[in-house]
The first five atom37 places (N, CA, C, CB, O) and aatype in JSON, in Angstrom:
{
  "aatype": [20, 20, 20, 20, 20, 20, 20, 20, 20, 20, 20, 20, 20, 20, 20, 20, 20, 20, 20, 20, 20, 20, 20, 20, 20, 20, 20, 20, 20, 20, 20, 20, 20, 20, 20, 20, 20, 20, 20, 20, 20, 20, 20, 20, 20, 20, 20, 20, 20, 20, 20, 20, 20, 20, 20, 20, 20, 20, 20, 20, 20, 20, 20, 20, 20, 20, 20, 20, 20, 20, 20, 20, 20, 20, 20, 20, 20, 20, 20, 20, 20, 20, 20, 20, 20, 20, 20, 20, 20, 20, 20, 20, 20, 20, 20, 20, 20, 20, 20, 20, 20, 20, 20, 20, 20, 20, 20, 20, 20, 20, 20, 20, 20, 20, 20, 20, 20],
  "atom_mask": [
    [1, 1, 1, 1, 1],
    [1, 1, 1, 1, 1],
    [1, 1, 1, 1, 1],
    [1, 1, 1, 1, 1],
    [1, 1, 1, 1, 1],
    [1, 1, 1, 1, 1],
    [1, 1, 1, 1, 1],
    [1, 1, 1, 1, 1],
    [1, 1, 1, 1, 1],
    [1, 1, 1, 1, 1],
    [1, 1, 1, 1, 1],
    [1, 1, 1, 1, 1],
    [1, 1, 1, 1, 1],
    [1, 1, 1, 1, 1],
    [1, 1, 1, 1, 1],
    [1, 1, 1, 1, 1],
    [1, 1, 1, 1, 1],
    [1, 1, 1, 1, 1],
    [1, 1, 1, 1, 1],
    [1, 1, 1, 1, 1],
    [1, 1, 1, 1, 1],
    [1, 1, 1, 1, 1],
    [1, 1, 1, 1, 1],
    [1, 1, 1, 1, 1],
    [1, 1, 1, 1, 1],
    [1, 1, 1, 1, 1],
    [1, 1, 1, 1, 1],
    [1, 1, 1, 1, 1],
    [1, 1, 1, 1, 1],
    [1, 1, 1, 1, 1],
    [1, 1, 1, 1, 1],
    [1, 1, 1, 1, 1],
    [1, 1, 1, 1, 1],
    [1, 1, 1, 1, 1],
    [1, 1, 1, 1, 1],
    [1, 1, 1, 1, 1],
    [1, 1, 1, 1, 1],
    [1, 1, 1, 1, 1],
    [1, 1, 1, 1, 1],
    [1, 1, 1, 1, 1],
    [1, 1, 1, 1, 1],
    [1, 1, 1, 1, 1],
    [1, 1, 1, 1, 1],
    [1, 1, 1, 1, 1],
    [1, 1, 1, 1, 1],
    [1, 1, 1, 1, 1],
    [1, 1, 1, 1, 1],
    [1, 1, 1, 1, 1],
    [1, 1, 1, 1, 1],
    [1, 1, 1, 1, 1],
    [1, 1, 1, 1, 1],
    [1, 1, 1, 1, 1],
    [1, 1, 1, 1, 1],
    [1, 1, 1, 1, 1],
    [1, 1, 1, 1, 1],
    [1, 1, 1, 1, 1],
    [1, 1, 1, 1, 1],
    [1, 1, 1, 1, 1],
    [1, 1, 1, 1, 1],
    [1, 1, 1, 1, 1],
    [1, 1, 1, 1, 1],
    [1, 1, 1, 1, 1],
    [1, 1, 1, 1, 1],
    [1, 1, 1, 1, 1],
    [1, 1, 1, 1, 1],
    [1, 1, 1, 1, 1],
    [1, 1, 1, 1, 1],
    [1, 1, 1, 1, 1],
    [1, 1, 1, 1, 1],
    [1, 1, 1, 1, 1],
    [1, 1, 1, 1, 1],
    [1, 1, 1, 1, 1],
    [1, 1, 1, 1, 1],
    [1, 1, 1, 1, 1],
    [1, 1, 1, 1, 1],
    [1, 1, 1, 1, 1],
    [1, 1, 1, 1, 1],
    [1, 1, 1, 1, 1],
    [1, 1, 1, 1, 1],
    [1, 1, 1, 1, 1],
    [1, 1, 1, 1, 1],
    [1, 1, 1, 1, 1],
    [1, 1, 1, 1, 1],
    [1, 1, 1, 1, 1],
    [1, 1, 1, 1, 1],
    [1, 1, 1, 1, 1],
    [1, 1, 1, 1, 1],
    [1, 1, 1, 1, 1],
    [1, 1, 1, 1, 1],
    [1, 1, 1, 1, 1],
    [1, 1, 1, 1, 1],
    [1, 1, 1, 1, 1],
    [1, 1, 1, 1, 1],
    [1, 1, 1, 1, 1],
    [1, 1, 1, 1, 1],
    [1, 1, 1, 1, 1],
    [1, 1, 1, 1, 1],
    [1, 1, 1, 1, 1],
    [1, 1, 1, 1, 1],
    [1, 1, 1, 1, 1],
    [1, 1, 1, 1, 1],
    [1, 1, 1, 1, 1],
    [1, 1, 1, 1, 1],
    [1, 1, 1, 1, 1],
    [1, 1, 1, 1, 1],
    [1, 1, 1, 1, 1],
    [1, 1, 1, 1, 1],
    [1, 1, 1, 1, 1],
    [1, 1, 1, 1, 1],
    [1, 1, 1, 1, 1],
    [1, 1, 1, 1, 1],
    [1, 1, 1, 1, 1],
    [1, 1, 1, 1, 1],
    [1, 1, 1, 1, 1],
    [1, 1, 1, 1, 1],
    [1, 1, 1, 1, 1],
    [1, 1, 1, 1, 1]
  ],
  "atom_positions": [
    [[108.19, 1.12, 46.54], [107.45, 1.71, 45.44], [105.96, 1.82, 45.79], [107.64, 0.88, 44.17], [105.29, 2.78, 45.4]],
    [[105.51, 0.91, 46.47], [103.93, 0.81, 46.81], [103.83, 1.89, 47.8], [103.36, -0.72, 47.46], [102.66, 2.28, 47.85]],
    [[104.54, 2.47, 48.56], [104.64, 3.24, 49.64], [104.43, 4.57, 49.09], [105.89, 3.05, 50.37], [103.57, 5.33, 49.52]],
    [[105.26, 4.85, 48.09], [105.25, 5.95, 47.65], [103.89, 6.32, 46.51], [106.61, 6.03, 47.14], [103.31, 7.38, 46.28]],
    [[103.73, 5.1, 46.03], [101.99, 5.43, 44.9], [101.25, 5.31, 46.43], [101.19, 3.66, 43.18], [100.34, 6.13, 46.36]],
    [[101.21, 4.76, 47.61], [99.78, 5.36, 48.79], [100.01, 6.74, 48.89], [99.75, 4.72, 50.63], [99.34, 7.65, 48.4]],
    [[100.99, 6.81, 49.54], [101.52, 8.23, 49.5], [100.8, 9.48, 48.9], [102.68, 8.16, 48.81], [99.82, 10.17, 49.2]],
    [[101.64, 9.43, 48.03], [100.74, 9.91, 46.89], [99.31, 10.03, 46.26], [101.09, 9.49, 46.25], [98.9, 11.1, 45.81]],
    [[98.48, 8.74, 46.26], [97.4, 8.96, 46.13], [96.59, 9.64, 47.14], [97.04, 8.02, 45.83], [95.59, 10.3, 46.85]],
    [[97.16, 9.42, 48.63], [96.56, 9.8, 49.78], [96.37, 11.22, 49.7], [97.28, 9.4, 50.93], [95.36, 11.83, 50.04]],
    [[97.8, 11.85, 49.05], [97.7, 13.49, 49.15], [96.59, 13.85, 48.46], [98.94, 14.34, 48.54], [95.74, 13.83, 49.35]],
    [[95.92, 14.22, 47.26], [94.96, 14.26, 46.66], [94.22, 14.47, 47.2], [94.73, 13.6, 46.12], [93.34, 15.01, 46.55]],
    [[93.82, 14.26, 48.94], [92.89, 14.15, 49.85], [93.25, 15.17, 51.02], [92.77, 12.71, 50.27], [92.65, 15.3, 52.09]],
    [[94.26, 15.8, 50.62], [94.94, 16.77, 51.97], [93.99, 17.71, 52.52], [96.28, 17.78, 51.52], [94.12, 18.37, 53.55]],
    [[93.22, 17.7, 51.89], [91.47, 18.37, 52.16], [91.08, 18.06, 53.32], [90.19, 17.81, 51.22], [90.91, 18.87, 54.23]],
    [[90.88, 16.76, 53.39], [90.42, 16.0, 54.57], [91.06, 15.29, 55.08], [89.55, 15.37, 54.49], [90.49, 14.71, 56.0]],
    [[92.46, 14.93, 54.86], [92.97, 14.1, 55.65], [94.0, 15.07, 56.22], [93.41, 12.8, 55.01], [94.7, 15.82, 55.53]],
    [[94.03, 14.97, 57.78], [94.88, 15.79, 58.35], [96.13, 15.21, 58.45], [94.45, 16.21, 59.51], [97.15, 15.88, 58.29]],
    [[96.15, 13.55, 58.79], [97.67, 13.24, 59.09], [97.52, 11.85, 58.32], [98.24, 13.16, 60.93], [96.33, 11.56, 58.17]],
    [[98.58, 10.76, 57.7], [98.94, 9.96, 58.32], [99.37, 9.35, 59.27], [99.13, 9.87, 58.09], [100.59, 9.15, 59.3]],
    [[98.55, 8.86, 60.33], [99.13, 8.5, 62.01], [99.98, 6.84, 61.3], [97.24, 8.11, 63.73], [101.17, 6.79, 61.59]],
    [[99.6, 5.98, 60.71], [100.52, 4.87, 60.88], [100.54, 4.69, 59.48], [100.09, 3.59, 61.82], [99.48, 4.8, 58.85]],
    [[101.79, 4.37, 58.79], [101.42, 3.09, 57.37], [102.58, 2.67, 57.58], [101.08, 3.52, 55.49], [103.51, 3.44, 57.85]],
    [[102.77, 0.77, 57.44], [103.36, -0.5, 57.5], [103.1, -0.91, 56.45], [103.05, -1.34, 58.44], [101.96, -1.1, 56.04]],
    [[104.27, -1.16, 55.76], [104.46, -2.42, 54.58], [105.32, -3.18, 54.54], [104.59, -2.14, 53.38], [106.5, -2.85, 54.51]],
    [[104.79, -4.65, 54.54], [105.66, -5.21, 54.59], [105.47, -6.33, 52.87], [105.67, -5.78, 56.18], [104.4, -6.66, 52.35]],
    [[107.09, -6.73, 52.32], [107.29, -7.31, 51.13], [107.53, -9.12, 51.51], [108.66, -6.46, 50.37], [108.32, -9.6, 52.32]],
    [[106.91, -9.56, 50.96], [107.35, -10.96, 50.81], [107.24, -11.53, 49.05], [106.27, -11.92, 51.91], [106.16, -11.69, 48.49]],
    [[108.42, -11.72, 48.49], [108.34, -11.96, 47.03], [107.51, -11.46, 46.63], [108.27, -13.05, 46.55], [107.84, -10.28, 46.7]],
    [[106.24, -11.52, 46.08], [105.4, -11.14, 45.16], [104.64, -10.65, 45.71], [104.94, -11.88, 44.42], [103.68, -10.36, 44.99]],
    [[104.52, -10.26, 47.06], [102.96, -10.17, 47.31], [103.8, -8.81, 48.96], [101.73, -12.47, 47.84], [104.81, -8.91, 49.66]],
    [[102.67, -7.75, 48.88], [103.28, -6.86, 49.66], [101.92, -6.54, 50.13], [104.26, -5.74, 49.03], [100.95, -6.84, 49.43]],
    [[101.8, -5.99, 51.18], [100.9, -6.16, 52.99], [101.04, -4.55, 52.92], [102.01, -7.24, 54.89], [102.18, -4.08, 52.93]],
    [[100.01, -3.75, 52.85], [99.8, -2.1, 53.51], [99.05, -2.21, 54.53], [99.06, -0.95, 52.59], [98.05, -2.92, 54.6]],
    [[99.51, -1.48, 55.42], [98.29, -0.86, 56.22], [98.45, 0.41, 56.83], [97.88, -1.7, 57.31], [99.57, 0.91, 56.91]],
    [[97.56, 0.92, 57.22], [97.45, 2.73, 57.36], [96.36, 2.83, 58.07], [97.23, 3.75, 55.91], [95.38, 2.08, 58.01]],
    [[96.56, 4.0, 58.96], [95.6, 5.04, 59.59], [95.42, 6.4, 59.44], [95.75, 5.05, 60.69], [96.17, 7.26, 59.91]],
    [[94.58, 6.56, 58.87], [94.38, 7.89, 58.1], [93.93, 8.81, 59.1], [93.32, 7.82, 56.89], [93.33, 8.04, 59.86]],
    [[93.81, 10.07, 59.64], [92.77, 10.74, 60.58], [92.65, 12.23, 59.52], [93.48, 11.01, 62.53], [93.39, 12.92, 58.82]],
    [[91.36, 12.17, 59.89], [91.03, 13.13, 59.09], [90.2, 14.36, 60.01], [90.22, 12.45, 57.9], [89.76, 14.13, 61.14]],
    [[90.05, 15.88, 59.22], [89.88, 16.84, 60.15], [89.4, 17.11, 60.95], [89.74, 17.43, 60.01], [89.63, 18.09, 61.65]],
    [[88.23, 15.95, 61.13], [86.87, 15.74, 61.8], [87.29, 15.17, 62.95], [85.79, 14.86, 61.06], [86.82, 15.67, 63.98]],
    [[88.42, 13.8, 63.12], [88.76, 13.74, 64.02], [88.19, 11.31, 64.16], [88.0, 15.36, 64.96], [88.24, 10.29, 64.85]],
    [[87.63, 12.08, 62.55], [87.52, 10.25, 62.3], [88.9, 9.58, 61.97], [86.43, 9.79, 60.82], [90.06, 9.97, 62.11]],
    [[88.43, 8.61, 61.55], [90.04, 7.64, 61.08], [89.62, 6.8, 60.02], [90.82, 6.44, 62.42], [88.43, 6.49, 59.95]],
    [[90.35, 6.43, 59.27], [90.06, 5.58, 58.39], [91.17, 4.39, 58.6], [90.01, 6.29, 57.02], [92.33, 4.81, 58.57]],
    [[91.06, 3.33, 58.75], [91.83, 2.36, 58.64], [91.96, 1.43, 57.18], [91.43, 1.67, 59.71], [91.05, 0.84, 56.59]],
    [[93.22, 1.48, 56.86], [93.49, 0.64, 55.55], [94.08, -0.01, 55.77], [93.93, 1.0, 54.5], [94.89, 0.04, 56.7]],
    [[93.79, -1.42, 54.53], [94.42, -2.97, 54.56], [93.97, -3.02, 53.16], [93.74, -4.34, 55.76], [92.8, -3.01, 52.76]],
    [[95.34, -3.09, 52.27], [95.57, -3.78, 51.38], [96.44, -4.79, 51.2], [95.68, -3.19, 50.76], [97.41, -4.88, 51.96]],
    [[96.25, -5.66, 50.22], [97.42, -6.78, 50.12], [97.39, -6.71, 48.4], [96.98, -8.64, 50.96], [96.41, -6.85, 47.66]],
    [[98.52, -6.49, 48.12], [99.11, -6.51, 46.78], [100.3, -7.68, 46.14], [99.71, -5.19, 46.77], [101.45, -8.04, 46.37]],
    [[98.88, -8.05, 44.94], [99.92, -9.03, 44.63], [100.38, -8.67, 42.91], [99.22, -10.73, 44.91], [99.58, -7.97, 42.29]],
    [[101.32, -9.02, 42.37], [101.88, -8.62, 41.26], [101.64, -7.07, 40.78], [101.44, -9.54, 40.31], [101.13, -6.82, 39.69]],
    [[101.88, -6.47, 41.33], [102.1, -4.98, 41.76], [100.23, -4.3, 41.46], [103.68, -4.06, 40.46], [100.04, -3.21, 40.92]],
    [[99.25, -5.08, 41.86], [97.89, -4.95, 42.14], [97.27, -5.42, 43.52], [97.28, -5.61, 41.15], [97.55, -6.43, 44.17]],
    [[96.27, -4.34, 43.81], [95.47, -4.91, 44.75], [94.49, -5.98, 44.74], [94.97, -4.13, 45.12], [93.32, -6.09, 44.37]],
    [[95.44, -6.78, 45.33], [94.38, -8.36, 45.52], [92.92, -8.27, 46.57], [95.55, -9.8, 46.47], [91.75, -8.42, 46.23]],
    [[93.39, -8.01, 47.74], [91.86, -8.06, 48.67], [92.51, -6.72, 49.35], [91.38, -9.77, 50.01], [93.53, -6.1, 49.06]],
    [[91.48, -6.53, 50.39], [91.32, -4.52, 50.44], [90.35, -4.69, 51.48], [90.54, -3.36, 48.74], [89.36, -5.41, 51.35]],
    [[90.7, -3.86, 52.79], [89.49, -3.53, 53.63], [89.81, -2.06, 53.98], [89.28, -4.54, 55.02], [90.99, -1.8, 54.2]],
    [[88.94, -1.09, 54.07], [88.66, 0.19, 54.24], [87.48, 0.62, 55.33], [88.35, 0.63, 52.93], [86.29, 0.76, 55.06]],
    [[88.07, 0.78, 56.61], [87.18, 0.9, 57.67], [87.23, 2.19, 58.3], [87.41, -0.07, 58.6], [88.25, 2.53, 58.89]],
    [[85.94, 3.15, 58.23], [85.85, 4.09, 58.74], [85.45, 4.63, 60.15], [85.4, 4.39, 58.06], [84.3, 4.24, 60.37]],
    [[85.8, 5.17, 60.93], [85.54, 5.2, 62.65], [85.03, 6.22, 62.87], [86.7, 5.15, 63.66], [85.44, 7.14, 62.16]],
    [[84.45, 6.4, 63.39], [84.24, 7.38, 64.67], [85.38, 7.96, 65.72], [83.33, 6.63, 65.55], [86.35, 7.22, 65.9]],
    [[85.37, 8.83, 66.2], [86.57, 8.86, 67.51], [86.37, 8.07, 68.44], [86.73, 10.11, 68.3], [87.29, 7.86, 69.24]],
    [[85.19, 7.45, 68.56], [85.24, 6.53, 69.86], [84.81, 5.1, 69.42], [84.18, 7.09, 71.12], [84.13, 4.31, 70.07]],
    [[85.5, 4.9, 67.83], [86.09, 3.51, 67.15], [84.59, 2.75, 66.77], [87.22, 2.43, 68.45], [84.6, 1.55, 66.49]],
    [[83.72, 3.28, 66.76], [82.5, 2.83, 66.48], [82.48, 3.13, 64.38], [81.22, 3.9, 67.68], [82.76, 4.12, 63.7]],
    [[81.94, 1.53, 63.96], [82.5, 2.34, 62.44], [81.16, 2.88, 61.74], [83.4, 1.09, 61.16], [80.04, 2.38, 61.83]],
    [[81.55, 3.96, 61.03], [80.77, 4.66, 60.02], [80.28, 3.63, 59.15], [81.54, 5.71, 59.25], [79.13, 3.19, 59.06]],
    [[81.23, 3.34, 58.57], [81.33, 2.41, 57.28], [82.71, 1.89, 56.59], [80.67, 3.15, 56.2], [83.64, 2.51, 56.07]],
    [[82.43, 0.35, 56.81], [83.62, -0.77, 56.27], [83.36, -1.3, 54.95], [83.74, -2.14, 57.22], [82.37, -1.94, 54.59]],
    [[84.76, -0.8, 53.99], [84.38, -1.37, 52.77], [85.46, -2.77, 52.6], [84.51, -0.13, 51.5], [86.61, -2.82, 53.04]],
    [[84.81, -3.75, 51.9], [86.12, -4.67, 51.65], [85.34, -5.51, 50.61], [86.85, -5.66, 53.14], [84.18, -5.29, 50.26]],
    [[86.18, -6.55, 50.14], [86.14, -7.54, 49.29], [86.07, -9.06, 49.96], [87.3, -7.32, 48.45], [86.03, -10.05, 49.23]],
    [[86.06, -9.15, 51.15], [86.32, -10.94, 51.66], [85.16, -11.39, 50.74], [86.01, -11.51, 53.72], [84.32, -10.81, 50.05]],
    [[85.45, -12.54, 51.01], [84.08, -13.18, 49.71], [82.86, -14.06, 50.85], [85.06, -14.9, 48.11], [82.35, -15.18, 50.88]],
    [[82.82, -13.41, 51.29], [81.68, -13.66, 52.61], [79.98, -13.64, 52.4], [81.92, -12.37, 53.73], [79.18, -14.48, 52.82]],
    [[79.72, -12.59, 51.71], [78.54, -12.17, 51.47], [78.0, -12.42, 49.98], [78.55, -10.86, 51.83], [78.0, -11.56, 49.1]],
    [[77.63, -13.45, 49.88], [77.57, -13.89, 48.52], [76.34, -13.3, 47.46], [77.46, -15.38, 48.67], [76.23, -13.05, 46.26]],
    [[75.6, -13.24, 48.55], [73.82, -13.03, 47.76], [74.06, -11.69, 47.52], [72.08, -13.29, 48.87], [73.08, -11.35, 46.85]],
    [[74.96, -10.44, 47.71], [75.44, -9.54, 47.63], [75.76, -9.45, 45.94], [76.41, -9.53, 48.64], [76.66, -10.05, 45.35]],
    [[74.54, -8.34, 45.24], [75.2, -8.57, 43.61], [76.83, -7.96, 43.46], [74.09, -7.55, 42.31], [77.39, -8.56, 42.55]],
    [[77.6, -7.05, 44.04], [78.42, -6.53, 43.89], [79.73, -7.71, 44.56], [78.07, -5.15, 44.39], [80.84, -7.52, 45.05]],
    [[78.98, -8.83, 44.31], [79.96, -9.99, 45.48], [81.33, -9.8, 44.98], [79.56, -11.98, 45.38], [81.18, -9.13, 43.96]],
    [[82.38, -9.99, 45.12], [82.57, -10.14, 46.64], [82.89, -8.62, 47.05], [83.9, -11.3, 47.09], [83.71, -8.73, 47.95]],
    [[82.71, -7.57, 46.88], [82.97, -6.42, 47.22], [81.83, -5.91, 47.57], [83.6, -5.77, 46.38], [80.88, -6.11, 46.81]],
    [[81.62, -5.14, 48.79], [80.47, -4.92, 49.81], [81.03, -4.22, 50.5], [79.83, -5.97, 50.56], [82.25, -4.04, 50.55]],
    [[79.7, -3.44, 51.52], [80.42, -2.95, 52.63], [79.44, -2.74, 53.52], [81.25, -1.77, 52.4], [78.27, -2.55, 53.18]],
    [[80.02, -2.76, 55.22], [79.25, -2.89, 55.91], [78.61, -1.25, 56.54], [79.87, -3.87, 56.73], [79.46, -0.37, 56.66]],
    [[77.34, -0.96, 56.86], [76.81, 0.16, 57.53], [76.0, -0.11, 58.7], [76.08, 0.9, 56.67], [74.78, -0.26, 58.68]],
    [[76.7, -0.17, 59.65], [76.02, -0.66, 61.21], [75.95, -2.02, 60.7], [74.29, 0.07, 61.85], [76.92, -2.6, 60.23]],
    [[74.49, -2.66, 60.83], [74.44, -3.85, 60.44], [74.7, -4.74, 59.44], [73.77, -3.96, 60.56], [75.07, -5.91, 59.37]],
    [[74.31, -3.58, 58.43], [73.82, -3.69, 57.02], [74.73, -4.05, 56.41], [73.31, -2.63, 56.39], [75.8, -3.54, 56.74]],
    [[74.75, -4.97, 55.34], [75.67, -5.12, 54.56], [75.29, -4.75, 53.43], [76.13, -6.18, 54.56], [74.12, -5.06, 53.26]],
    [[75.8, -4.16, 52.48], [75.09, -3.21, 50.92], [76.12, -3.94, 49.93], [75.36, -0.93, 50.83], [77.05, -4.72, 50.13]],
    [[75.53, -3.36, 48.72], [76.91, -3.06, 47.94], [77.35, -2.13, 47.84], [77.06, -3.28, 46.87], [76.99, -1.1, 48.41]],
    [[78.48, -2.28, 46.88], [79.61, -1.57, 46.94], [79.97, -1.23, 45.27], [80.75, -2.47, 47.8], [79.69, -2.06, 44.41]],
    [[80.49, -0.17, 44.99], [81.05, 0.13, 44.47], [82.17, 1.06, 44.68], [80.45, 0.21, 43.95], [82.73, 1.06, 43.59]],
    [[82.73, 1.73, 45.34], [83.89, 2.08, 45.96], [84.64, 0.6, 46.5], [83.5, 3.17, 47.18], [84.45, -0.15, 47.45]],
    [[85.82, 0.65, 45.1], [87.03, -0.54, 45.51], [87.94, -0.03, 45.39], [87.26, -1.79, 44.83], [88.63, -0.76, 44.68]],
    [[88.56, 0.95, 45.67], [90.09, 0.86, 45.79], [90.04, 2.18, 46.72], [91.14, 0.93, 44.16], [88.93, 2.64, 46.98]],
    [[90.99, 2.68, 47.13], [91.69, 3.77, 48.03], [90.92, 5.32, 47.59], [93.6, 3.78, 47.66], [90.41, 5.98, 48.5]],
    [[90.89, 5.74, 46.43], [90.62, 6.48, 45.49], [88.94, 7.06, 45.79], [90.93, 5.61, 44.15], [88.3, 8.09, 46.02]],
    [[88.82, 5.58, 45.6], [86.79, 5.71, 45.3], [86.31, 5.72, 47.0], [85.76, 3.69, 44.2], [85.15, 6.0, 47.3]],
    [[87.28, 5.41, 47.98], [86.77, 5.36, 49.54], [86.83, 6.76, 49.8], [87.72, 4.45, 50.69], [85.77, 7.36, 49.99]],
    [[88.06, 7.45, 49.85], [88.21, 8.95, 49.93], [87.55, 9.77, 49.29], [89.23, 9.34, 49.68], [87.42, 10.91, 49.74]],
    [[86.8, 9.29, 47.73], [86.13, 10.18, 46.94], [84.99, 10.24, 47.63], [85.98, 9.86, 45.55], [84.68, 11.37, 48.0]],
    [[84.04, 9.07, 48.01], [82.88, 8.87, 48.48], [82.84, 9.85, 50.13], [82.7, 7.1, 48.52], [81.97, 10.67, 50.42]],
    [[84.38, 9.36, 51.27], [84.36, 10.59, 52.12], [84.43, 11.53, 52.11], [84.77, 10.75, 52.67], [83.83, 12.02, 53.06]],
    [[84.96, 12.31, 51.41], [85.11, 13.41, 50.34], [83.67, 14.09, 50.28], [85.59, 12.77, 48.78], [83.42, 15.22, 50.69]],
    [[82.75, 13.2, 49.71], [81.46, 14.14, 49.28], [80.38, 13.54, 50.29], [80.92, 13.96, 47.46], [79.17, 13.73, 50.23]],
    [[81.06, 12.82, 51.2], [80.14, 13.23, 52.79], [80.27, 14.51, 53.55], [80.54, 12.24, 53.99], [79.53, 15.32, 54.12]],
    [[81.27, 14.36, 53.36], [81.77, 16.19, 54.14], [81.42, 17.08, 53.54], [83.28, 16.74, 54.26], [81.5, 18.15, 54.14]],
    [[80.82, 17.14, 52.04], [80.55, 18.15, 51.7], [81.51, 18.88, 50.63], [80.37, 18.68, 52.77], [81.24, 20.01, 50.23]]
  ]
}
């Protein structure tokens, strides 16, 4: 079921996303493991990691590449960066760590979305 709502939400994005190259899920009782590689027309990638627990996303990393794997910009939730007002959800730009407001799948693609233009 989780396969098919990524799925799905992903299309919404057929704009810019040219393929799904990988998505893995795996179920253990309550709690189910995504991950995905998105490539998009440009020739970037987006890498996804969610972990879902009671049919919600618990923690979430969203990492954007370059073709030669160098990242644009990594969004996630670890609870690392505390002094961060948007704690624990942040994201990294080269060095920088910012906040964040893009948390889920939706708001990462929307935000790449209106980089491209």
């Amino acid at each position: 079921m989780i396969e098919i709502r990524f799925i799905e939400r992903v299309k919404e994005y057929g704009d810019i996303i040219e393929r799904i190259e990988k998505l893995e899920i795996s179920e253990e009782e309550l709690i189910t493991r995504l991950k995905a590689k998105l490539r998009f027309f440009d020739g970037t990638v987006l890498y996804v990691r969610e972990v879902w627990l009671n049919e919600k996303v618990d923690s979430y990393s969203y990492y954007w590449l370059r073709s030669d794997e160098t990242v644009i910009i990594g969004w996630d939730n670890a609870p690392h960066h505390q002094r961060i007002s948007t704690f624990p959800h942040h994201k990294h730009i080269g060095d920088r760590i910012d906040i964040s407001s893009e948390r889920n799948i939706e708001e990462v693609l929307g935000f790449i979305r209106a980089f491209f233009g």
